[in-house]
N, CA, C and O atoms as a Tinker XYZ file with bonds, in Angstrom:
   472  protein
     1  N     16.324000    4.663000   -7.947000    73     2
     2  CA    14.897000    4.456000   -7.999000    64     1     3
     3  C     14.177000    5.792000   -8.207000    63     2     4     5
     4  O     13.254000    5.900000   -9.014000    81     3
     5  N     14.656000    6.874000   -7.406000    73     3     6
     6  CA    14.288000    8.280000   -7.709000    64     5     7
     7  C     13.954000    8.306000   -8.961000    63     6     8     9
     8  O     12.773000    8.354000   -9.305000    81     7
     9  N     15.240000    8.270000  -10.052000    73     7    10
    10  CA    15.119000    8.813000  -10.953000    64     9    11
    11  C     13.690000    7.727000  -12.101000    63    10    12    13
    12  O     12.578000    8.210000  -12.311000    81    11
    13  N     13.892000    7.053000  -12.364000    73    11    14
    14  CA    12.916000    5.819000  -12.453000    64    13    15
    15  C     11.448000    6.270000  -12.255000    63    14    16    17
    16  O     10.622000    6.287000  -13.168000    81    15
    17  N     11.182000    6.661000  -10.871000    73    15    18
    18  CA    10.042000    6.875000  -10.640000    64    17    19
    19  C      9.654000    8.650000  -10.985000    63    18    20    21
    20  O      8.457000    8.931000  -11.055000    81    19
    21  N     10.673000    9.758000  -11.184000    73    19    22
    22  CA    10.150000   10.667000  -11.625000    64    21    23
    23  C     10.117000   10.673000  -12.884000    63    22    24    25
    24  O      9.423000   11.492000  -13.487000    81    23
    25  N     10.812000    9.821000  -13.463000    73    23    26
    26  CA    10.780000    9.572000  -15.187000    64    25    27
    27  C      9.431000    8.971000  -15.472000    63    26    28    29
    28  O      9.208000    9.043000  -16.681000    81    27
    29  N      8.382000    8.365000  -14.760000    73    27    30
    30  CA     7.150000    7.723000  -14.684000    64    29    31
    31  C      7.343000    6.333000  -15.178000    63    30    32    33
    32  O      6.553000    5.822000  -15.972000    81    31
    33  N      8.706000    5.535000  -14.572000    73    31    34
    34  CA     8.563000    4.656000  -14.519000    64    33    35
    35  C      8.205000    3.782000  -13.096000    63    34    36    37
    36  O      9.064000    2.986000  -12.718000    81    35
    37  N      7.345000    3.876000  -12.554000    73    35    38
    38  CA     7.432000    3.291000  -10.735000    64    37    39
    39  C      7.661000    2.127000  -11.005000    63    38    40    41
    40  O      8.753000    1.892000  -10.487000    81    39
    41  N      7.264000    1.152000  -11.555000    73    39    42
    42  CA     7.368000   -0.523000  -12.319000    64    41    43
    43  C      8.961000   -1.090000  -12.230000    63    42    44    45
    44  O      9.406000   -2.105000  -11.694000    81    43
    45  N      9.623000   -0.017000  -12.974000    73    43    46
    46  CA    10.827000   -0.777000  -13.439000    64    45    47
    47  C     11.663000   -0.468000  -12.069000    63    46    48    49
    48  O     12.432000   -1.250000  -11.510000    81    47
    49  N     11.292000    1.000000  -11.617000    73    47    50
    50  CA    12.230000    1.098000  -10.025000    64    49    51
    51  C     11.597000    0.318000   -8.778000    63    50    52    53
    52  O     12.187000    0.183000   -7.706000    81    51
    53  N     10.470000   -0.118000   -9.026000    73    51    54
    54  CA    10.047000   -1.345000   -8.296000    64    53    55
    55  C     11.045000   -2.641000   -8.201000    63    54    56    57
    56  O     11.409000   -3.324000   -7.244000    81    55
    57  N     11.322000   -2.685000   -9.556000    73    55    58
    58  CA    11.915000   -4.057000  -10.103000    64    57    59
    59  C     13.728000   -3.573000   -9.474000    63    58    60    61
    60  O     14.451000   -4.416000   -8.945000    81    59
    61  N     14.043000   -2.519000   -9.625000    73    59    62
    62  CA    15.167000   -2.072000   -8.721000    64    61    63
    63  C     15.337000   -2.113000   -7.588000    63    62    64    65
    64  O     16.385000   -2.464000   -7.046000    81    63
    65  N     14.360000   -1.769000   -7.062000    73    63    66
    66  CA    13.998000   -2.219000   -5.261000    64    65    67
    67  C     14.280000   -3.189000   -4.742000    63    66    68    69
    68  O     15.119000   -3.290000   -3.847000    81    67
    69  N     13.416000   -4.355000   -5.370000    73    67    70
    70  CA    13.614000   -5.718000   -5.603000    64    69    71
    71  C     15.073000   -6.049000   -5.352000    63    70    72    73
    72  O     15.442000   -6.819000   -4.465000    81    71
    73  N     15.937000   -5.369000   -6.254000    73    71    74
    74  CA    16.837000   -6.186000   -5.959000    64    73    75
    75  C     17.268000   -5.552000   -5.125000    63    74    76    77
    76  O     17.560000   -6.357000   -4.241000    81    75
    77  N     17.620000   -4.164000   -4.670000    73    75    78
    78  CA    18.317000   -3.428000   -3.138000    64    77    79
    79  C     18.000000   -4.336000   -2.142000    63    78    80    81
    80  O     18.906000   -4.647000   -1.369000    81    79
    81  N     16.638000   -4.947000   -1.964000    73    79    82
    82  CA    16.181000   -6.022000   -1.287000    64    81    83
    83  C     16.728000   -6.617000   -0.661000    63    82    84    85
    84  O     16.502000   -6.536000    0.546000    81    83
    85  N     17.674000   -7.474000   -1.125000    73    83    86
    86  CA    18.348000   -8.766000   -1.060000    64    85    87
    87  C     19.860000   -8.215000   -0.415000    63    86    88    89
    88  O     20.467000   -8.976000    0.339000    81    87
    89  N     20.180000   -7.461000   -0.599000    73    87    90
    90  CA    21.287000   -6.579000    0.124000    64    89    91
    91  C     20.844000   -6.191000    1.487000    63    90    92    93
    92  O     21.484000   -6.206000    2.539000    81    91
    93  N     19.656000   -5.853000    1.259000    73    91    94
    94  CA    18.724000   -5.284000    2.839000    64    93    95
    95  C     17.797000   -5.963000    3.159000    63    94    96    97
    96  O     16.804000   -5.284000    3.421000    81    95
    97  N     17.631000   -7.278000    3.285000    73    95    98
    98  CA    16.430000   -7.637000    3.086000    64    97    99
    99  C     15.538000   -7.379000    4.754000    63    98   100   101
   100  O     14.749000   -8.315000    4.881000    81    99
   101  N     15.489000   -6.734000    5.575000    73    99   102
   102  CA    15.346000   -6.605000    7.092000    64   101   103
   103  C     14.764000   -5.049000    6.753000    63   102   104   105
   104  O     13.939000   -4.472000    7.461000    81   103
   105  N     15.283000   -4.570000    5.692000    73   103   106
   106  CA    14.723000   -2.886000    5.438000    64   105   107
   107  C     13.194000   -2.942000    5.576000    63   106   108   109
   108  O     12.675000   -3.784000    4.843000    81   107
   109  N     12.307000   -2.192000    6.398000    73   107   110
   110  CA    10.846000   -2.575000    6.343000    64   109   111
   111  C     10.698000   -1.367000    5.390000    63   110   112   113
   112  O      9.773000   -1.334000    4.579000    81   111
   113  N     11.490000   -0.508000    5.474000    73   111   114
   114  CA    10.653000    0.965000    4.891000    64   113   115
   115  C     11.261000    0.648000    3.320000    63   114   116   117
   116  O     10.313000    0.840000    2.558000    81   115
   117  N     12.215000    0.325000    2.702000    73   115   118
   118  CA    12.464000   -0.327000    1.938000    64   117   119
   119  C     11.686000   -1.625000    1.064000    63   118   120   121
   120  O     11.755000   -1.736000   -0.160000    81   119
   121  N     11.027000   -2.458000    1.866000    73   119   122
   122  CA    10.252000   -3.638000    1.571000    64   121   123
   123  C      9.093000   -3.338000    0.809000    63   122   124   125
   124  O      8.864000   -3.859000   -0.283000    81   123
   125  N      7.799000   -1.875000    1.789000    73   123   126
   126  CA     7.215000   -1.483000    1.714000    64   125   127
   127  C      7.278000   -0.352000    1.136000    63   126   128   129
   128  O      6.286000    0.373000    1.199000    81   127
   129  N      8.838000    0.237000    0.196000    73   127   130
   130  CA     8.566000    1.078000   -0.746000    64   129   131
   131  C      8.712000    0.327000   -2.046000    63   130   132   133
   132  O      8.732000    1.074000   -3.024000    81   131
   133  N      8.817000   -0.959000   -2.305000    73   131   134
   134  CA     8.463000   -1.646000   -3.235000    64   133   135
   135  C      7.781000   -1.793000   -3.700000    63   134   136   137
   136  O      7.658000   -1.530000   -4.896000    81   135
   137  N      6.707000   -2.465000   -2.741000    73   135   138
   138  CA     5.224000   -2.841000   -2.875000    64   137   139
   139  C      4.569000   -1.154000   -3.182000    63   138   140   141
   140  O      3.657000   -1.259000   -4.003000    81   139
   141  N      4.745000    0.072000   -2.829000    73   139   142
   142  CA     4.244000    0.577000   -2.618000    64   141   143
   143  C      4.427000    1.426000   -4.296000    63   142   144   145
   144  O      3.688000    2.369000   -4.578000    81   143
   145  N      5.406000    0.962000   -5.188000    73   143   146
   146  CA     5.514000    1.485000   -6.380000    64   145   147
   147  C      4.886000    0.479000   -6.709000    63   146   148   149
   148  O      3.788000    0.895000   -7.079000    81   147
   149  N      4.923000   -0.908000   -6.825000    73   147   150
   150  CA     3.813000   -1.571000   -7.450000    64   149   151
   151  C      2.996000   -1.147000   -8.007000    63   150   152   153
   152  O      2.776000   -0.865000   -9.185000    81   151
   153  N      2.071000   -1.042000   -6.334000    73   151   154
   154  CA     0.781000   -0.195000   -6.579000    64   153   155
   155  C      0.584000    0.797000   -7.408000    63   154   156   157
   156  O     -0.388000    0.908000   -8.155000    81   155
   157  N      2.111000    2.063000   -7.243000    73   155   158
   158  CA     1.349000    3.211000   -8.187000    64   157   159
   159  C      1.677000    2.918000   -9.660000    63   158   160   161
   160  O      1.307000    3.752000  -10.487000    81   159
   161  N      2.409000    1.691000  -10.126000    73   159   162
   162  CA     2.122000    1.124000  -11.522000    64   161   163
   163  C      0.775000    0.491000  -11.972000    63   162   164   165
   164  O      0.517000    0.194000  -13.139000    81   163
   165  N      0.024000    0.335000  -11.008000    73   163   166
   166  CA    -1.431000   -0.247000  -11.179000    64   165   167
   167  C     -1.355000   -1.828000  -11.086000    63   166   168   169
   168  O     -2.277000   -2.477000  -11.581000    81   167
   169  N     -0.571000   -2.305000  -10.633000    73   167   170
   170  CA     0.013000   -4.013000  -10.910000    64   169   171
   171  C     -0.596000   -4.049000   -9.498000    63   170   172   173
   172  O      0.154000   -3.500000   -8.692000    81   171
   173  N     -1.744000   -4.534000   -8.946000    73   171   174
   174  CA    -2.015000   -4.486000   -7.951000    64   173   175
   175  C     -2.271000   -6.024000   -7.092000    63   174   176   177
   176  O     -2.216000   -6.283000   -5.890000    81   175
   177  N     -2.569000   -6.876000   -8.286000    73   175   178
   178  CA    -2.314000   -8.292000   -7.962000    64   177   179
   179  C     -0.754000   -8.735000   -7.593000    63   178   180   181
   180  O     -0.440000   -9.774000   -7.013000    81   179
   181  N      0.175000   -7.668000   -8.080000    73   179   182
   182  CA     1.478000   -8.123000   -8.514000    64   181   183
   183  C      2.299000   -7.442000   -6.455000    63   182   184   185
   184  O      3.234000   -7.799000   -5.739000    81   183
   185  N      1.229000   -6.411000   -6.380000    73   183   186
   186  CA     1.634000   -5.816000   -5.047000    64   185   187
   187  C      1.022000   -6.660000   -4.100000    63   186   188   189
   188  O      1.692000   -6.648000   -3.067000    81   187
   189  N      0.256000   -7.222000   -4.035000    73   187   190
   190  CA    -0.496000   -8.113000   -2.762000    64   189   191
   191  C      0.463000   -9.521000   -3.176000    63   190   192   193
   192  O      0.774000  -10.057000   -2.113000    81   191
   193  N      0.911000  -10.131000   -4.107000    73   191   194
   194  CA     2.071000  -11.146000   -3.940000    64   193   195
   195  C      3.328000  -10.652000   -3.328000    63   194   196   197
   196  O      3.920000  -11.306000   -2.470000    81   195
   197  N      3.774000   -9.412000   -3.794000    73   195   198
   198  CA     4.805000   -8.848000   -3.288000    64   197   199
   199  C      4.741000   -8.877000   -1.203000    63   198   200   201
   200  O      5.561000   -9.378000   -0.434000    81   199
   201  N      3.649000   -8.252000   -0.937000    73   199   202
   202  CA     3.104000   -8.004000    0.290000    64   201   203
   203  C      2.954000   -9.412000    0.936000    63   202   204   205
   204  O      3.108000   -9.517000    2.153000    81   203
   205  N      2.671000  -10.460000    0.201000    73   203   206
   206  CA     2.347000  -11.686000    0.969000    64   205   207
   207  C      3.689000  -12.211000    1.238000    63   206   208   209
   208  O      3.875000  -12.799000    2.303000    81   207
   209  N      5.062000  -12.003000    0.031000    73   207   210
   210  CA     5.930000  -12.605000    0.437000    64   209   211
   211  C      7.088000  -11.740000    2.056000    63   210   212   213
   212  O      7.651000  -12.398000    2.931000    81   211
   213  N      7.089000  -10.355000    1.942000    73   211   214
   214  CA     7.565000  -10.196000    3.018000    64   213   215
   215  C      6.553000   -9.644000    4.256000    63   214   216   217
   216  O      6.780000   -8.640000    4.932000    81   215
   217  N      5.629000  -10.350000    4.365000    73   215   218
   218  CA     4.352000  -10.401000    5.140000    64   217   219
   219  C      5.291000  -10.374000    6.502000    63   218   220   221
   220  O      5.295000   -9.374000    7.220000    81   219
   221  N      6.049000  -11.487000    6.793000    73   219   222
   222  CA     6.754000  -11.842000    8.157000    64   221   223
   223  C      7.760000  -10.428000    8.654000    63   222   224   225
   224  O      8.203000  -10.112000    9.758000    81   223
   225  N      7.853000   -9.890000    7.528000    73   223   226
   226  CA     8.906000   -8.748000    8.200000    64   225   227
   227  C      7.893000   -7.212000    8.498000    63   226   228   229
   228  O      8.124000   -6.525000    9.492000    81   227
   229  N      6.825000   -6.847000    7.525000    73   227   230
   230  CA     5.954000   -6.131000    7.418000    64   229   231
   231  C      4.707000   -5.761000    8.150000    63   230   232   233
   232  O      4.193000   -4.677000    8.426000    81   231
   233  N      4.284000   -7.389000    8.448000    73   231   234
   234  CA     2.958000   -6.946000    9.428000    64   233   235
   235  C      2.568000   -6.407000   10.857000    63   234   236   237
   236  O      1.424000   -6.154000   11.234000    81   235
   237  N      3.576000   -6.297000   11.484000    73   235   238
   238  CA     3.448000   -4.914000   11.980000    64   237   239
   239  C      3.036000   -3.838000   11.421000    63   238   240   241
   240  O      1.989000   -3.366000   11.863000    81   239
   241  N      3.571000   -3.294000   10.549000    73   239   242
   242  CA     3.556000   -1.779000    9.724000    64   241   243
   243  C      1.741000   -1.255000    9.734000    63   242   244   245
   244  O      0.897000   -2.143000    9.622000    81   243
   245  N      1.498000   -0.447000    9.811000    73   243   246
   246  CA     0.074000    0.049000    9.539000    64   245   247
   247  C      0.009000    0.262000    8.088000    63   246   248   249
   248  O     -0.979000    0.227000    7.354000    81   247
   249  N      1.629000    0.561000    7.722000    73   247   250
   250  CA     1.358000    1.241000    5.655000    64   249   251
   251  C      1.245000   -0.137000    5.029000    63   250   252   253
   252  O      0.684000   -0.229000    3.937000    81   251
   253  N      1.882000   -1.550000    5.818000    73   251   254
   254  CA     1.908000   -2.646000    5.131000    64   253   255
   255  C      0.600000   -2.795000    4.707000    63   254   256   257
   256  O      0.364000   -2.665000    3.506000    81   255
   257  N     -0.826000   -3.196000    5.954000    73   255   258
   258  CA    -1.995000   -3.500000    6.357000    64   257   259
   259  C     -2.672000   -1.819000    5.174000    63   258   260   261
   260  O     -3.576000   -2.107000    4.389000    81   259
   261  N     -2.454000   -1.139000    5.172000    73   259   262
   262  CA    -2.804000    0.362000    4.665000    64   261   263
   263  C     -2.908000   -0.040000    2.832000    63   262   264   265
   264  O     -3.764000    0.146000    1.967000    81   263
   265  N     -1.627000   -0.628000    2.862000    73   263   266
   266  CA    -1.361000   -0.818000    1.582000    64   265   267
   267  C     -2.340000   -1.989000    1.008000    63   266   268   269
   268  O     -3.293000   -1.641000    0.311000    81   267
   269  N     -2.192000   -2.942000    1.201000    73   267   270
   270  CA    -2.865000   -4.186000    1.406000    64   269   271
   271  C     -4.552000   -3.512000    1.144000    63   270   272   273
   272  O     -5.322000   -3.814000    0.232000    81   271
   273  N     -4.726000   -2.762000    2.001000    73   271   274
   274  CA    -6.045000   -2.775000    1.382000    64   273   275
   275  C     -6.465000   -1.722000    0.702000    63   274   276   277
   276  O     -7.654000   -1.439000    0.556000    81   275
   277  N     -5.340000   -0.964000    0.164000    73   275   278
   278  CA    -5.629000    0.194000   -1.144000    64   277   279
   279  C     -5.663000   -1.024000   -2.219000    63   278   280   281
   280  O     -6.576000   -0.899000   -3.036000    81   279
   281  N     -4.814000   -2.229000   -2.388000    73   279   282
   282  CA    -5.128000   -3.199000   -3.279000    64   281   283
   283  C     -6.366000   -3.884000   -3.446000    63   282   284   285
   284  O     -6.994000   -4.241000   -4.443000    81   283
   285  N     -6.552000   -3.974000   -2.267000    73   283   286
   286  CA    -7.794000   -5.495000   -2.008000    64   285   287
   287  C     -9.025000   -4.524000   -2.602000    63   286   288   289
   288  O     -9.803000   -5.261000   -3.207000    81   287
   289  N     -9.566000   -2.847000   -2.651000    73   287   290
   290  CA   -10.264000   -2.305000   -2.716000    64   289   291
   291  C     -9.836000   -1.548000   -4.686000    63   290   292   293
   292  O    -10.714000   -1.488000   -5.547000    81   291
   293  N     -9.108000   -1.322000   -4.806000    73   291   294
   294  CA    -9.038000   -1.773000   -6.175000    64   293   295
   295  C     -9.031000   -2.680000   -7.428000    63   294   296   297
   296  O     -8.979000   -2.419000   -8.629000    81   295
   297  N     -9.107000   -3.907000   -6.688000    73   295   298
   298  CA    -9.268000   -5.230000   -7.198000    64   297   299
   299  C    -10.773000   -5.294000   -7.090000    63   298   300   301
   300  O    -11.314000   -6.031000   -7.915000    81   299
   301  N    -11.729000   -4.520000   -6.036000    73   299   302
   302  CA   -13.166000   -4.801000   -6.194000    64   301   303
   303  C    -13.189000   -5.275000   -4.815000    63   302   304   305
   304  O    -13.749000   -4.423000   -4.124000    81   303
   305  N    -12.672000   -6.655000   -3.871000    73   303   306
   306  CA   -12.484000   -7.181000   -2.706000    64   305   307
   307  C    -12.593000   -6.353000   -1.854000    63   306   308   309
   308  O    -11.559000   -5.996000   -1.288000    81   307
   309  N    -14.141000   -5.637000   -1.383000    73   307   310
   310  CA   -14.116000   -4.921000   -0.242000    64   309   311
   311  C    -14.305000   -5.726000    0.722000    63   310   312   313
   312  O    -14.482000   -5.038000    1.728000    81   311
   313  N    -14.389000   -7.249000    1.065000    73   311   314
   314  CA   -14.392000   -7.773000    2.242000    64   313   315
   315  C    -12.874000   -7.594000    2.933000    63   314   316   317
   316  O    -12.812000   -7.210000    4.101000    81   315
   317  N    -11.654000   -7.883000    2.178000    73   315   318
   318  CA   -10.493000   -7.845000    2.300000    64   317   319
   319  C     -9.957000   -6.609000    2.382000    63   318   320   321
   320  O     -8.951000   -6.431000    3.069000    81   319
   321  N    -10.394000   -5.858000    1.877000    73   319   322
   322  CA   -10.079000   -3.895000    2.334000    64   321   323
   323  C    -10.176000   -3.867000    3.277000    63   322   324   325
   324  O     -9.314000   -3.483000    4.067000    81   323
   325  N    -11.653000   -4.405000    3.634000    73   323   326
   326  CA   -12.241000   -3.866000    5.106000    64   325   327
   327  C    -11.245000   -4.588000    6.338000    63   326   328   329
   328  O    -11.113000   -4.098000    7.459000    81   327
   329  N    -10.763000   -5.510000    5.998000    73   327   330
   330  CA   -10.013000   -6.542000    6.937000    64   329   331
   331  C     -8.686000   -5.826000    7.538000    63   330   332   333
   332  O     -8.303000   -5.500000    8.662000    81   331
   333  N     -8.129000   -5.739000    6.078000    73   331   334
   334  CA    -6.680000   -5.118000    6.131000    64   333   335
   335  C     -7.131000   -3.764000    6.236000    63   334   336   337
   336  O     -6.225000   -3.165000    5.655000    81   335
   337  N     -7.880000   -2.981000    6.574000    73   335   338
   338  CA    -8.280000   -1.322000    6.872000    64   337   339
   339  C     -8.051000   -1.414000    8.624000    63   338   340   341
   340  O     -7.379000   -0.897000    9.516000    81   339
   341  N     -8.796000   -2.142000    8.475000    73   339   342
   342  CA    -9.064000   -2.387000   10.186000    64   341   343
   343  C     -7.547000   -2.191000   10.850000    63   342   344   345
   344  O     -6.999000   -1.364000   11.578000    81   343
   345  N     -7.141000   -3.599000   10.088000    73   343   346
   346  CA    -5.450000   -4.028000   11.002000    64   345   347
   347  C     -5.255000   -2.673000   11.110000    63   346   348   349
   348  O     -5.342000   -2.003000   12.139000    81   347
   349  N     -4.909000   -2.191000    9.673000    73   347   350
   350  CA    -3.939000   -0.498000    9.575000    64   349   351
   351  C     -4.606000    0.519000   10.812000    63   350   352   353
   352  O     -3.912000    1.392000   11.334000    81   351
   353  N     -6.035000    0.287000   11.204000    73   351   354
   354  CA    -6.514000    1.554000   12.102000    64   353   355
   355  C     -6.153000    0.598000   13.943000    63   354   356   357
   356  O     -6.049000    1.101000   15.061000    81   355
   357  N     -6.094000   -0.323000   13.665000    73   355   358
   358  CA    -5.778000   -1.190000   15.027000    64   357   359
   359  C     -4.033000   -0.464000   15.362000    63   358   360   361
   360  O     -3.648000    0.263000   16.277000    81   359
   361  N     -3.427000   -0.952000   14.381000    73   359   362
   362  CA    -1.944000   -0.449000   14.917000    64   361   363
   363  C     -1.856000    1.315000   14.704000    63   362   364   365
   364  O     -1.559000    1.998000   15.685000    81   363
   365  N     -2.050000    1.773000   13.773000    73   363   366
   366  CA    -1.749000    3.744000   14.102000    64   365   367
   367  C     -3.390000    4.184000   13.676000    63   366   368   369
   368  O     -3.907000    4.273000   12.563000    81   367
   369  N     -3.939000    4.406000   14.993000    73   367   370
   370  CA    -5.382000    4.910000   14.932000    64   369   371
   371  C     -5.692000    6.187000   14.188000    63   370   372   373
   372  O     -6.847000    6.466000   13.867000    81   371
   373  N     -4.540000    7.050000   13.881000    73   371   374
   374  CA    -4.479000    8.050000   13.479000    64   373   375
   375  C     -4.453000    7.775000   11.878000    63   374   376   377
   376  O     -4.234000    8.606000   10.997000    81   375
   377  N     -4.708000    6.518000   11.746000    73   375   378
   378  CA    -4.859000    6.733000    9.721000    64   377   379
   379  C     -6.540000    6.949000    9.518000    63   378   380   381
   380  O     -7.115000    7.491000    8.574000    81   379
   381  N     -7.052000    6.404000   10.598000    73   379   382
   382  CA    -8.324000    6.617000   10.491000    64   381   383
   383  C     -8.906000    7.839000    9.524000    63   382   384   385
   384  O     -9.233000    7.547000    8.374000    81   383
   385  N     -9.029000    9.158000    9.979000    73   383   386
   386  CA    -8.990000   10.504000    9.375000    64   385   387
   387  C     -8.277000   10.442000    7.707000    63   386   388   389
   388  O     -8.737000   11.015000    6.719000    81   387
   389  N     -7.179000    9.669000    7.757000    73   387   390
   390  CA    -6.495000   10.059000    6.290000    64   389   391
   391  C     -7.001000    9.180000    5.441000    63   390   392   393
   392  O     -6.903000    9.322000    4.222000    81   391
   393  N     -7.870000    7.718000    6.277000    73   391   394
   394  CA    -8.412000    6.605000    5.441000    64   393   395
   395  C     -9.701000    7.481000    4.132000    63   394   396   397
   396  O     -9.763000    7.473000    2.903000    81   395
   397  N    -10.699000    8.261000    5.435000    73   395   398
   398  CA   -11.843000    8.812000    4.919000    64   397   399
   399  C    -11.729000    9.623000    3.939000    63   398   400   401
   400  O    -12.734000    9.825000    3.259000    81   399
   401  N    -10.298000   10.402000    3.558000    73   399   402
   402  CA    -9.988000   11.231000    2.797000    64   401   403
   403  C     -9.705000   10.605000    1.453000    63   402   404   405
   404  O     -9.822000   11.222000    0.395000    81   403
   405  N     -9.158000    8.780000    1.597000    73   403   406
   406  CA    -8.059000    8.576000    0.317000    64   405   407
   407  C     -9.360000    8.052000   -0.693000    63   406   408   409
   408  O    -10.351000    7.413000   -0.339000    81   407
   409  N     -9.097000    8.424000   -1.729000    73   407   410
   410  CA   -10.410000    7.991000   -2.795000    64   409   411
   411  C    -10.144000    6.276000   -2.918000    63   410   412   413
   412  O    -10.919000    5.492000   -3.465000    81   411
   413  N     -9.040000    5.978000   -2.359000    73   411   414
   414  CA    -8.944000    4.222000   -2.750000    64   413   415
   415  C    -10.200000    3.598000   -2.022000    63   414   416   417
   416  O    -10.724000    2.496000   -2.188000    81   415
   417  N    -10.493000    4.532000   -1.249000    73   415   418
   418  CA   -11.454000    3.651000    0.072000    64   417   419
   419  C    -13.281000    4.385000   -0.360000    63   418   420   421
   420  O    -14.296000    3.930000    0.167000    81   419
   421  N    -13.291000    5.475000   -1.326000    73   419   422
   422  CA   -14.813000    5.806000   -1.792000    64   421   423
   423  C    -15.684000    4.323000   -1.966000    63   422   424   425
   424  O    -16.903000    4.385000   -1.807000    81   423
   425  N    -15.219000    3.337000   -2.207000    73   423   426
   426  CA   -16.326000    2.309000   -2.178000    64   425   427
   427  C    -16.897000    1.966000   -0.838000    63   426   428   429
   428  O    -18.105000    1.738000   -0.790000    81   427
   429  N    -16.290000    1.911000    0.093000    73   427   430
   430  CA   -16.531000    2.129000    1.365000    64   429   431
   431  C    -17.048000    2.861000    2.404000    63   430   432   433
   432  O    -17.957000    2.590000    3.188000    81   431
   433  N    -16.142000    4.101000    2.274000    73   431   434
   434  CA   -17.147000    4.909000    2.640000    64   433   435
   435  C    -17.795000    5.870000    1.987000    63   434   436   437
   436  O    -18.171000    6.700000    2.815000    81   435
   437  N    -18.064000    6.122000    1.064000    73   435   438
   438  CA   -18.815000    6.808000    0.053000    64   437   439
   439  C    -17.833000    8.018000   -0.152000    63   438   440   441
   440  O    -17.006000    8.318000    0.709000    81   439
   441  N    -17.983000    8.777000   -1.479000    73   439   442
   442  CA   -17.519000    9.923000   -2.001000    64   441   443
   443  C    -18.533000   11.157000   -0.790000    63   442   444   445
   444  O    -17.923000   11.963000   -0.089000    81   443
   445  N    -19.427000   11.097000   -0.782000    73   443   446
   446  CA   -20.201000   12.042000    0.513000    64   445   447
   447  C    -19.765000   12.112000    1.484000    63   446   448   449
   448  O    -20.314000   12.892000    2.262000    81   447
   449  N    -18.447000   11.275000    2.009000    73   447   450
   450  CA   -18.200000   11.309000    3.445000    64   449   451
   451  C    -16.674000   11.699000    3.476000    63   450   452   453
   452  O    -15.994000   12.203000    4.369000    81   451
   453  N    -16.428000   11.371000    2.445000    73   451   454
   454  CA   -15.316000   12.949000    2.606000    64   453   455
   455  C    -15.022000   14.195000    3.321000    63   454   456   457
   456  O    -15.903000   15.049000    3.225000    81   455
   457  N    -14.094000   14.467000    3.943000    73   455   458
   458  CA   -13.687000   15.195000    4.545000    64   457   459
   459  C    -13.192000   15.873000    3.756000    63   458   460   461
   460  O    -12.324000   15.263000    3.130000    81   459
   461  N    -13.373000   17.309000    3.336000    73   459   462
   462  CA   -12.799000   18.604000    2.723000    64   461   463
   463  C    -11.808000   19.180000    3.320000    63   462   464   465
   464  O    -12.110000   20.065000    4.121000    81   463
   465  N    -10.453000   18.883000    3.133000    73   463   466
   466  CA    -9.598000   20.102000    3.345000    64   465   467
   467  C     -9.142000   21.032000    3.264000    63   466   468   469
   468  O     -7.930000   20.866000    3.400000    81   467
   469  N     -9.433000   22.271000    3.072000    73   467   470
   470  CA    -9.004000   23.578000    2.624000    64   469   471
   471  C     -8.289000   24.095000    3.391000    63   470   472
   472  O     -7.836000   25.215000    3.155000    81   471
């Protein structure tokens, strides 16, 4: 999958994942590095199906709920960002700070409220 994804394919080592899957299917960090190349292929409808189907093994995760709504907020669905933002700051409070930083979430909380890191 490495190689896949530094070749700038994340899509097709997604589709590799997929199948490691089924060999592991209990892998959460695995599950959620699937979904999580999805996303950086831009298939973002294709990552919230992905996310819905191993929902039962995932929702715990804060990156599951994290992820979930880097989608729902690129699709436009800031009611559903805001939902799945929440979960992610309910279980590791500490994404809070990295939420305000990620530009997936500027519809939300504005580009002004950025936190500058230098």
């Amino acid at each position: 999958m490495t190689i896949l994804v530094k070749s700038g394919q994340p899509l097709k080592a997604s589709f590799l994942g997929e199948n490691l899957c089924f060999g592991d299917p209990e892998n959460v960090e695995l599950l959620l590095e699937v979904g999580q190349l999805k996303h950086d292929a831009g298939e973002f409808t294709e990552t919230l199906k992905w996310l819905q189907s191993v929902e039962s093994k995932c929702r715990d995760s804060a990156q599951f709920h994290l992820l979930r709504a880097k989608c729902h907020a690129s699709l436009g669905d800031l009611e559903a960002c805001v939902l799945a933002l929440r979960e992610a700051h309910r279980i590791n409070p500490d994404l809070r700070m990295q939420s305000l930083n990620d530009p997936a979430f500027e519809a939300i909380y504005g580009a002004e409220k950025r936190i500058d890191r230098q």
